[in-house]
N, C-alpha and C positions, 0 to 999 in steps of 0.2 A: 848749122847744127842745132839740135832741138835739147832742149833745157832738159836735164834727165827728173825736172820737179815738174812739168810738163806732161811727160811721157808717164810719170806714175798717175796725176790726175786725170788722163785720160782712159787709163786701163779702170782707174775705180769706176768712172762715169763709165764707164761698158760695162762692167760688173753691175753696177747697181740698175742699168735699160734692162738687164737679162732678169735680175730677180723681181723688178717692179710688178708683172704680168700675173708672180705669186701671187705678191703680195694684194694686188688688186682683185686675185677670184678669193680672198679671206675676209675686203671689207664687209662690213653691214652699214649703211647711212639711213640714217632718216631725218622728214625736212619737219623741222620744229615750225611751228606759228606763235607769234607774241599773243597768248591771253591771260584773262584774269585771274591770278593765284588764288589756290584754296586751302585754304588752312584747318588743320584736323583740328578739334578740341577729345581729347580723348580722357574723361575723368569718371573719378567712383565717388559718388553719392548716399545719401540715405534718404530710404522713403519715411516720411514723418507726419502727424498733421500741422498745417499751416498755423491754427489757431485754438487754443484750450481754454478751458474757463474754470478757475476757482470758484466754487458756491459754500458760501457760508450761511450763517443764521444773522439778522438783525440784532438781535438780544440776547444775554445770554440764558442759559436753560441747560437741563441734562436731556441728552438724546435718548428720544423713547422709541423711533420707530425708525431702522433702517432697512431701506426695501430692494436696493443692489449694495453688487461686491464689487471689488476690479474684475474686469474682462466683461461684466454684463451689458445688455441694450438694453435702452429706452426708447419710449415715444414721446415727443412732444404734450407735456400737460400730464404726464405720469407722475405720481409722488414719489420722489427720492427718499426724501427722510421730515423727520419730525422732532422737534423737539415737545418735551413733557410740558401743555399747557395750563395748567391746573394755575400755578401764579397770573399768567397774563391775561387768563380770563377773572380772573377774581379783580384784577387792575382794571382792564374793561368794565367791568361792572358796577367798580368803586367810582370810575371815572362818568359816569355816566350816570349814577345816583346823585355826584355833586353837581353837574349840569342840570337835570329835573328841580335841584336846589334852588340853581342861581336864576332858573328862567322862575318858579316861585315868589322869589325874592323881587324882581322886575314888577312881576303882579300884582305885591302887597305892597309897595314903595307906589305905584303907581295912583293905588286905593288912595292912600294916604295922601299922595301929592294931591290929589282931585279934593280932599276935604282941608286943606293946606295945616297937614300934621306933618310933613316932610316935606323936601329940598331938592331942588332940580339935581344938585351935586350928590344924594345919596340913591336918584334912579342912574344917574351918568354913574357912578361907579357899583350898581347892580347890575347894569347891562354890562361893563367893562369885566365882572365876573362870569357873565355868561360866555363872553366869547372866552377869554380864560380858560375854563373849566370845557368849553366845546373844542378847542385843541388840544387840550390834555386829553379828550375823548378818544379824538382821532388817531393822537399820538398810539393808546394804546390799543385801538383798532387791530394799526398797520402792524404791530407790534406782533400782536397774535393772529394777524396775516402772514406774515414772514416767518412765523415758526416752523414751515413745511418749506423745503426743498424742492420746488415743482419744474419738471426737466422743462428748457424753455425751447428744444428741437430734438430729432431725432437722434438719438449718440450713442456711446459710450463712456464708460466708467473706467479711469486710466490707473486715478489713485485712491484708495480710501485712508484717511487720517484719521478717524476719529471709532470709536467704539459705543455701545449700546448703553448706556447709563453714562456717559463719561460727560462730564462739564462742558461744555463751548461758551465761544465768546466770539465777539463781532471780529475779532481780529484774526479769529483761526478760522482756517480752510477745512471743512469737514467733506469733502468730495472735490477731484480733478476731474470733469469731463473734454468730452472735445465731438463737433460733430461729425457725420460720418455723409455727408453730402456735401460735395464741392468743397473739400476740406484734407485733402491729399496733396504733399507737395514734393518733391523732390531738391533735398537743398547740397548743395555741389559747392566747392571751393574754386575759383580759377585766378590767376595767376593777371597782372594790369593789364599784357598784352592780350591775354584768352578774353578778357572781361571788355576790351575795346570791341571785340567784334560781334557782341552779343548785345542785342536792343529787345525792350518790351514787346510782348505779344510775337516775337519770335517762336517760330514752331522745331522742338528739338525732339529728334526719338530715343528712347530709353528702355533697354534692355531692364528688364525685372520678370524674375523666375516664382512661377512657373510659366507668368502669361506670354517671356516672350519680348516682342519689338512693341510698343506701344509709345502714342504720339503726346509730347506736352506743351505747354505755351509758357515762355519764361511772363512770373507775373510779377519781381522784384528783383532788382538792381538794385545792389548797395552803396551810400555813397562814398563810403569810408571803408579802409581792409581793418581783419581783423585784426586787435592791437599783439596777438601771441604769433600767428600766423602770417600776419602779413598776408594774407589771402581775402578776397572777395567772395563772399557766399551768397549766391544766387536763389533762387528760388522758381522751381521749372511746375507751375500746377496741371495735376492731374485732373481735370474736371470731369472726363469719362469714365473715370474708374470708382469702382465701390470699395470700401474697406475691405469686406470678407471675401475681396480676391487675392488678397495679397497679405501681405503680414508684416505691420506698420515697425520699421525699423529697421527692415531688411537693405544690405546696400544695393544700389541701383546703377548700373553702368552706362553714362551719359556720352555718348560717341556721336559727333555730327560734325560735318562739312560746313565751312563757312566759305561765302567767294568775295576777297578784299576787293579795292579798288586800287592794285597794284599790277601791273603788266609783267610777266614774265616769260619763259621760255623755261616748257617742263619738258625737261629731259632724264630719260631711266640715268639710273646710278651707274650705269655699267658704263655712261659715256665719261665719267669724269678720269682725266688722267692721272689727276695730280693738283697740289692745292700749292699756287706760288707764297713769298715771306710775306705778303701781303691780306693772305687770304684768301684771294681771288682763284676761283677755280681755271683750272687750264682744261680747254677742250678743243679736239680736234675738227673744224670746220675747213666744210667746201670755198677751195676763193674761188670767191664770187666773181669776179674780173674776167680770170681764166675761163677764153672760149673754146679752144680748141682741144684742148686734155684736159680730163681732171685732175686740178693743184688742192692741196690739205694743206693747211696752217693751222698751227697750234693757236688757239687764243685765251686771254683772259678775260672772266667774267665775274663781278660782284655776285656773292652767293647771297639770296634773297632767305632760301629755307632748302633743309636739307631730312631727305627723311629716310627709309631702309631700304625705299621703291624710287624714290624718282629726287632730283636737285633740281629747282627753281634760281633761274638764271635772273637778274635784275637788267629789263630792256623799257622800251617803250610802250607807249598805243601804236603808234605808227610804225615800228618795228620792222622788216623785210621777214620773209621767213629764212629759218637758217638749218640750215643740211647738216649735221654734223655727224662723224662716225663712233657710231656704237660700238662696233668689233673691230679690232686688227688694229684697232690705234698706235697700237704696241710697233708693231713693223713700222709705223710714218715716224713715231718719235725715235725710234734706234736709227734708223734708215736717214733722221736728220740729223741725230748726234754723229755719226757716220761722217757724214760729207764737210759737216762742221770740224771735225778734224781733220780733216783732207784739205780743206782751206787754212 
């Protein structure tokens, strides 16, 4: 006589031959292959210039001639500004009358030595005036060479500080320029793992409106994060782009694909079933084993990355490809809590 615990597992097990045949025209599978994970960087920037220049005056002086504002262009070798030279040419001039003095003085010392009315030691300290008095020359030369602002490339004008009669001094900034060739950059924050997968002269594309998708070349890594931020700010140069296409300060959206040297198994989001206390994602795979029907087992898998389209599974290089079911997982996992209580 048959065990009546018997006689109900066999009725399940004919219940469940009969519904499997559904359940199998609702799978979707597809055979994954182990490759190289790719990792999005997806961040908002600003475009900025790489490099600015403070120009100040040598000496001090009141400003007599200023010849741009902020927002204007220059050319290389254009005059900026001027301070009022009226003092520093009269110091040139004074400086340069007492040099005509001391070479003079060399002359008649010289006379004298020759008829010995004077002393080797009073031409050694005539010549010692001459050079003296010929760098004090110099000195105020340069002086009233540096009174003028002379652009030293082609630019812009970012800041002005200073007004038309107003005082300067070597230490104040009377114009901020910056150039406007090869001097475009894009500087982005990223995060130690973003920043691990980005190397110099890397080429990244960058959304900026209105031009669009345009290509850049990371041309600085930091090696320190920022001390507020805790962030790494990059620097992506625009070298094909001109200023007056775009509008220096605008943000720039830095979206680009990296490919690590990390082996995975990228599968759409819709195959995961479920995340075990572990972590580990459970997903519904082909055994492999089973030759004659197709057998599904649920398995776990270290989650490498996880994103709104697709989870990267953590496997090998050498890897096997692996089948797993996209659709209808749903019926294998009830269909085995099922029989797991029938046992």
């Amino acid at each position: 006589m048959k065990s009546p615990l018997v006689g109900l597992f066999s009725i399940v097990i004919i219940i469940v031959s009969c519904v499997l045949p559904s359940y199998a025209q609702q799978l979707e599978t597809k055979t994954i292959q182990a490759e190289l994970m790719v990792k999005k960087i997806n961040r908002t920037g600003k475009l900025t210039f790489k490099r600015t220049l403070n120009l100040s005056f040598k000496s001090s002086g009141y400003l007599d001639k200023l010849n741009v504002d902020e927002g204007d262009s220059f050319t290389a070798g254009q005059l900026l500004a001027q301070l009022d030279t009226e003092e520093l040419i009269a110091e040139k001039n004074s400086s340069y009358a007492r040099l005509l003095q001391a070479r003079r003085e060399v002359g008649r010392v010289n006379t004298l030595l020759s008829k010995n009315l004077s002393s080797q030691q009073a031409l050694d300290d005539a010549k010692t005036l001459v050079d003296t008095t010929n760098a004090s020359y110099k000195v105020a030369a340069y002086n009233l060479e540096k009174s003028e602002l002379i652009a030293p490339f082609n630019g812009v004008v970012l800041t002005r500080f200073s007004e038309l009669g107003e005082l300067q001094s070597p230490s104040q900034s009377a114009l901020n320029i910056a150039a406007i060739e090869n001097n475009l950059v894009v500087r982005v924050a990223l995060t130690a793992t973003e920043l691990s997968l980005i190397k110099l002269e890397q080429r990244i594309d960058i959304n900026l409106s209105p031009l669009g998708l345009v290509t850049g070349t990371v041309s600085k890594i930091p090696a320190i994060a920022d001390q507020q931020s805790h962030l790494f700010n990059i620097e992506i140069s625009l070298t094909n782009l001109k200023e007056d296409q775009v509008v220096v300060g605008q943000l720039a959206h830095v979206e680009t694909d990296v490919i690590t040297n990390t082996f995975a198994y990228k599968l759409p989001i819709k195959a995961l079933n479920s995340v075990d206390n572990q972590g580990r994602a459970l997903i519904m795979v082909l055994d492999s084993s089973s030759t004659e029907t197709a057998s599904y087992h649920q398995q776990a898998f270290f989650i490498e990355q996880l994103s709104n389209e697709y989870i990267y599974l953590s496997t090998q290089a050498n890897a096997k490809p692996l089948t797993v079911v996209t659709r209808g997982w749903q019926h294998l996992t009830l269909e085995s809590k099922q029989l797991d209580q029938v046992k």
